[in-house]
N, C-alpha and C positions, 0 to 999 in steps of 0.2 A: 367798656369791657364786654368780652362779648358772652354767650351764656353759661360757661364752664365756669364765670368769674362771680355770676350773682344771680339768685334767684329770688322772688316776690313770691311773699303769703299777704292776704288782706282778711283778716278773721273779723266779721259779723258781731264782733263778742268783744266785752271786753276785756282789757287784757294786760294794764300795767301793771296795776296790780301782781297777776299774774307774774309780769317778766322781773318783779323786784321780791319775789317771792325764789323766783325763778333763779331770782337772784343766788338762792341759794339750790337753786337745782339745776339750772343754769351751768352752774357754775359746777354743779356734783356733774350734770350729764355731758355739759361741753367740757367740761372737763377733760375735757379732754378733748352753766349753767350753769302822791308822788306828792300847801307845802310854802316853804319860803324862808328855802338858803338866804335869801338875801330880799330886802326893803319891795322888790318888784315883780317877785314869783307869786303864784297864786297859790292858793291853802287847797289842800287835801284833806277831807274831811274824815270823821268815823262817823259809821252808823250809831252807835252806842251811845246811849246815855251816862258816860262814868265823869266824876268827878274831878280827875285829870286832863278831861276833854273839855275846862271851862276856859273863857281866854280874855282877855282884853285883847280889843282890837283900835287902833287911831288911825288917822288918813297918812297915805304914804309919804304926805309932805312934813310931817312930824316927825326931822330929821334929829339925829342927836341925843334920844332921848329915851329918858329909862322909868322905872314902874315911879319911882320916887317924887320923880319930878311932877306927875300926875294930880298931885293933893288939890288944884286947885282950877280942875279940868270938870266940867260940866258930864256925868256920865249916864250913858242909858243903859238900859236893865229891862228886859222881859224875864218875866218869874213865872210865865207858862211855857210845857208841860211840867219844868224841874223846877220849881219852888227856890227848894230847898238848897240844892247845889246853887244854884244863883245867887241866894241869902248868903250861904259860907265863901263863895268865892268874894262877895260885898266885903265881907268882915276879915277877909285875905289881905284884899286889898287898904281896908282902913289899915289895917294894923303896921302894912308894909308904908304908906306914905305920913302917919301918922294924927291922922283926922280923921272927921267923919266926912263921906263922900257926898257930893249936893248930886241928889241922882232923878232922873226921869224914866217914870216906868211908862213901856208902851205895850201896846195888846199883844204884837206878833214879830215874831224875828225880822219880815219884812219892812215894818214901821220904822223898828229899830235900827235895820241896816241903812234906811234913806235919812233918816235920821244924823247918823253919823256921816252921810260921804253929804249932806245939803248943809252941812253944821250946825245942826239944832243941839248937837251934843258935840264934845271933844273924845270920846271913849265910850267904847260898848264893852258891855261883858255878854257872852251869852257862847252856848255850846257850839263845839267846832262842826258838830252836825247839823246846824241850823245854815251854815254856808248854801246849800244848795240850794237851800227855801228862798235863799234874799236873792242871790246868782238867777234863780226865776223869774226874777220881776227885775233884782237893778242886774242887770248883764255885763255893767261894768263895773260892778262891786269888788270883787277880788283883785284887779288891776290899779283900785284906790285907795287899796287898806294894807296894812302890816299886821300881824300880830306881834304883841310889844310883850304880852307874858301870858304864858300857859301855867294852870294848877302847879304851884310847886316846883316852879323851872323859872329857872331867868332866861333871858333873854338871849343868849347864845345859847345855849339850852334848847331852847325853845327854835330856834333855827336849822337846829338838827334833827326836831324830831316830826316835821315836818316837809312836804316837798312843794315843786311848782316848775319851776323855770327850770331850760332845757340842761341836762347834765351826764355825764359819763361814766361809767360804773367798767372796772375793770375785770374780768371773770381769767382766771390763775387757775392751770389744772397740773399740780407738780407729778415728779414722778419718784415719787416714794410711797411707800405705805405705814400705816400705824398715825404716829402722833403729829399734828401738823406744825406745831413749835418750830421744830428744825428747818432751815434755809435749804433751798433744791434747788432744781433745775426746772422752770417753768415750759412746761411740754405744750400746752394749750394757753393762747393768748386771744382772748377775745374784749372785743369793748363791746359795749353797748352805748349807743346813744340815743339818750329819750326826750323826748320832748312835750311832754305832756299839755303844752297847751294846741300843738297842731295833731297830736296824736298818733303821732311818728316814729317810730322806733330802727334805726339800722345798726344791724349787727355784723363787725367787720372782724374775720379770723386772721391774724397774721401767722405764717411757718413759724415753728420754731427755729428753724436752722435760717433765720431771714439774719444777714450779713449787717450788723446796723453798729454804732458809736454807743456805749452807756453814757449817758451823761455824766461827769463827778467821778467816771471809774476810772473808764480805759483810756483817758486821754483823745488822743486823736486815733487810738490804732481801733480798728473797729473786733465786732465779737459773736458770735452768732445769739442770737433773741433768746432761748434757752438758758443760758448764761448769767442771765442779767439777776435771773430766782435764785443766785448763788449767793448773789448779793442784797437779797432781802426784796420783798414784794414793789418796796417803794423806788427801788432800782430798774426794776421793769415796768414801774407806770408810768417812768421819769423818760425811758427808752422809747415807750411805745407814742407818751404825749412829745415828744422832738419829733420822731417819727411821722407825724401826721401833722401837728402842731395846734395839740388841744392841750386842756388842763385835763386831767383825772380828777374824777370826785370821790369816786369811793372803788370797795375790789372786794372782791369775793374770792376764797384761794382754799383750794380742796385738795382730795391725793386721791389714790386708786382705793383705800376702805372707803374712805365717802362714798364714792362714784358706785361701787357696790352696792352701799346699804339705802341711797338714796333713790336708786330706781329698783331697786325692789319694794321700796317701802313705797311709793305708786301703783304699785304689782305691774310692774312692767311696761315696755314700749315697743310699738310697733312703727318701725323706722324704714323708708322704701330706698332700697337699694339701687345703684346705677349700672352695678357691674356685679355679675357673678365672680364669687371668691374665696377660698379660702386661708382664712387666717394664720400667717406664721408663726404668730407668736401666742403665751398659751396653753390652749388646749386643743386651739387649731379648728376653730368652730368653723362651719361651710354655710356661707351667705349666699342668697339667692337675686338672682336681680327682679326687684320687683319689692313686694312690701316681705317683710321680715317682723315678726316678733323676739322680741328678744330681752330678756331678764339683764341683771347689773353685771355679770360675768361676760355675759357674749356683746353687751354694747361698749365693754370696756376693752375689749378686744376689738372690734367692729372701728372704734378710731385710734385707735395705735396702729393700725395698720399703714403701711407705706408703699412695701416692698410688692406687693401683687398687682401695683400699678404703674401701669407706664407712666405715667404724670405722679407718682409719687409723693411727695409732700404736700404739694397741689391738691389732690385728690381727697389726699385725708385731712384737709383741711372743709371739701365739699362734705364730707361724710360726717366731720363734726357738727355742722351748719344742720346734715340731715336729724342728726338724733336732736338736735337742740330743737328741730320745729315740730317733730316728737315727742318731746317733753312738753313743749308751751302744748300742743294738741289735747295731752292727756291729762293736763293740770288744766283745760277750761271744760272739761266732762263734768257731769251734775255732779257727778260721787265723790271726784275729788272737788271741786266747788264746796260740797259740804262737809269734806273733813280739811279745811284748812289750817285749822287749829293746830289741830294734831298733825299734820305733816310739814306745817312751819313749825313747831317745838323740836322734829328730828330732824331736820333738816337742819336748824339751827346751832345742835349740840355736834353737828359734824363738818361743819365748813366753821377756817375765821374770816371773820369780814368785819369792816367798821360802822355796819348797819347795825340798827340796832334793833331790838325785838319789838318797843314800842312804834317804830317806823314802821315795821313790814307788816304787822298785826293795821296801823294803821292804812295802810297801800291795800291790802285783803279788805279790807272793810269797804273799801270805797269801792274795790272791785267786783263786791259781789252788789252794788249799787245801781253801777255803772250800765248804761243801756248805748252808750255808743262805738263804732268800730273806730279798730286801729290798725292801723298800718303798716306791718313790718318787711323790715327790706334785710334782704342778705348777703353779704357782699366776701369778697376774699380777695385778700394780698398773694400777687401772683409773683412768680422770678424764675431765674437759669440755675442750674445746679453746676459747681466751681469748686477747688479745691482751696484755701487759704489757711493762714495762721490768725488766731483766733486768741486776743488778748490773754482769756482764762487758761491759755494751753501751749504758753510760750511759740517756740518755733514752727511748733509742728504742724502738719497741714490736716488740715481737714475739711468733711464735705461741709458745704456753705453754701444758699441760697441766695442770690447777687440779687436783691429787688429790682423788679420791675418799675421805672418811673414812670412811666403811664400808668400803670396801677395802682400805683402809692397818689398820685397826683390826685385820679380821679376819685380814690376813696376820700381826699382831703376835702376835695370837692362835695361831695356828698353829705360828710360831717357836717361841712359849715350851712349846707342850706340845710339840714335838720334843727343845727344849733339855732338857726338866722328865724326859721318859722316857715320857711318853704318845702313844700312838698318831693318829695324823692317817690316816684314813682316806678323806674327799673334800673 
């Protein structure tokens, strides 16, 4: 694709955290804006010492098997610096498999973790912040172990609230205002794909007006991308994963009051513009080419815009792509760094998404940890503008965006070496 289709950031910093945070501003700014899903993903840790953060962990080939089955597993235990939470997480576990545990205490989390993957023990208990200490010395630690149960969570549970292996998050920016409950028309359609163990991130905008099949709606008659939010979030994940031919794992889905209250409550972004312009719809704000500051009112304008380009849907699909790397810019500043608390709480109260609080508080944590760069790629679904009839709208004809398959191709392309472990570098 050539450069109208994609652009590279590579930020020094790090930054998942950031983008699953972003998750939810992401989701508020594109809007128009990491663990172990499964037995083989690696753990993401918290900085914190809280007692929901204690875990049992066994080697990944302890297939089948739940906290219960345990009773009769050799287990190790460091009780430095947290004693205490160590002891009550011990007495967790007696209680859950019903005995008493035959346990080996070792001096340091590192002990503990070679311990477990040489099999001097069948299970460790010890805090999910202690990961990084043993990942130090065994580097192949996280790729040998599962977590089998966290504080007060089972096992499915516990796989949710957690990240690792690479995964796709879908960002929903409807067009309604007020309460999000109600089913819309999905205006902004973006995915993300992360990959957290090559530290990879591409971010692909598809048109709304993209001419595509629902799966399970429309049959064979196809419908424009937009459409598919009329029929519930899981309709357009269903569209967009045919579309490319991924799974979705999780979605983020906002309206025009999020998108308001969530970049203002950042105080703002400065977003650089391609084209001078002023916006039609409104209040008809006048953008400049070049960098732009701009509050939640004029950036919510800034991508609804269509009409004042010749490349048109195109274009404001670039301009969403701008403000999103805008947002990640101004969520890895010290000051927002240091109020993540408080701008994951409001950010949280105004998007729905199936992430949960303890996830994303966990992703911040490890981000403000994290000392190495990641890598994100920008990418957009390009096409012809067409006239057709469009399942949700009977006969009638309307404008439609025919995909490009060279476009649709190579973004597939890119997915998969994100998802596979290889690098996407333009």
């Amino acid at each position: 694709m050539g450069n109208k289709e994609e652009r590279k950031r590579k930020y020094n910093k790090p930054i998942l955290g950031v983008l699953i945070a972003l998750v939810l501003v992401i989701a508020v700014m594109l809007f128009w804006f990491m663990s172990n899903q499964d037995t083989n993903k690696t753990v993401i840790t918290s900085s914190s010492y809280e007692m929901g953060d204690m875990v049992v962990a066994v080697k990944i080939s302890d297939t089948d098997l739940n906290l219960k089955d345990t009773g009769n597993y050799r287990y190790g235990v460091t009780y430095s610096p947290e004693e205490n939470m160590a002891e009550r997480m011990v007495a967790e576990v007696e209680t859950a498999v019903g005995r008493e545990l035959k346990i080996t205490t070792y001096n340091s989390p590192e002990e503990l973790g070679e311990a477990l993957i040489t099999g001097k023990v069948e299970a460790a208990i010890y805090n999910l912040a202690s990961t990084e200490q043993i990942t130090a010395v065994r580097g192949d630690y996280e790729a040998q172990v599962r977590i089998l149960y966290q504080h007060g969570q089972s096992l499915e549970t516990t796989q949710k609230t957690t990240f690792t292996a690479p995964f796709n998050v879908f960002i929903s920016g409807i067009d309604t205002d007020g309460k999000l409950e109600k089913t819309s028309r999905s205006d902004v359609n973006i995915i993300a794909t992360v990959n957290p163990e090559t530290r990879q991130i591409l971010l692909t905008t598809t048109p709304r007006d993209y001419y595509v099949i629902i799966p399970g709606i429309s049959g064979e008659i196809k419908d424009k991308l937009t459409h598919a939010g009329i029929y519930g979030v899981e309709a357009s994940m269903d569209t967009l994963g045919a579309l490319y031919d991924i799974e979705m794992d999780y979605y983020i889905r906002l309206n025009f009051t999020s998108m308001l209250n969530i970049i203002d409550d950042i105080g703002g972004i400065s977003v650089y513009s391609e084209f001078e312009f002023d916006s039609g719809n409104m209040k008809g704000f006048h953008f400049y080419k070049g960098t732009n500051y701009m509050n939640g009112e004029q950036a919510l304008a800034y991508v609804r815009e269509r009409y004042a380009f010749q490349d048109g849907d195109n274009q404001r699909g670039r301009n969403q792509e701008a403000v999103l790397m805008a947002i990640i810019e101004k969520l890895l500043t010290p000051a927002a760094l240091e109020n993540t608390t408080q701008l994951i709480s409001k950010m949280y109260d105004q998007v729905e998404t199936d992430f949960t609080m303890d996830q994303i508080s966990a992703l911040m944590a490890r981000q403000k940890k994290a000392q190495t760069s990641w890598n994100v790629v920008s990418v957009s679904a390009v096409g012809t503008g067409d006239r057709q009839a469009c399942y949700s709208m009977g006969s009638q004809l309307l404008y439609v965006m025919q995909p490009n398959e060279e476009s649709v191709n190579n973004i597939k392309s890119k997915m998969q070496s994100v998802l596979a472990g290889e690098m996407v570098t333009e």
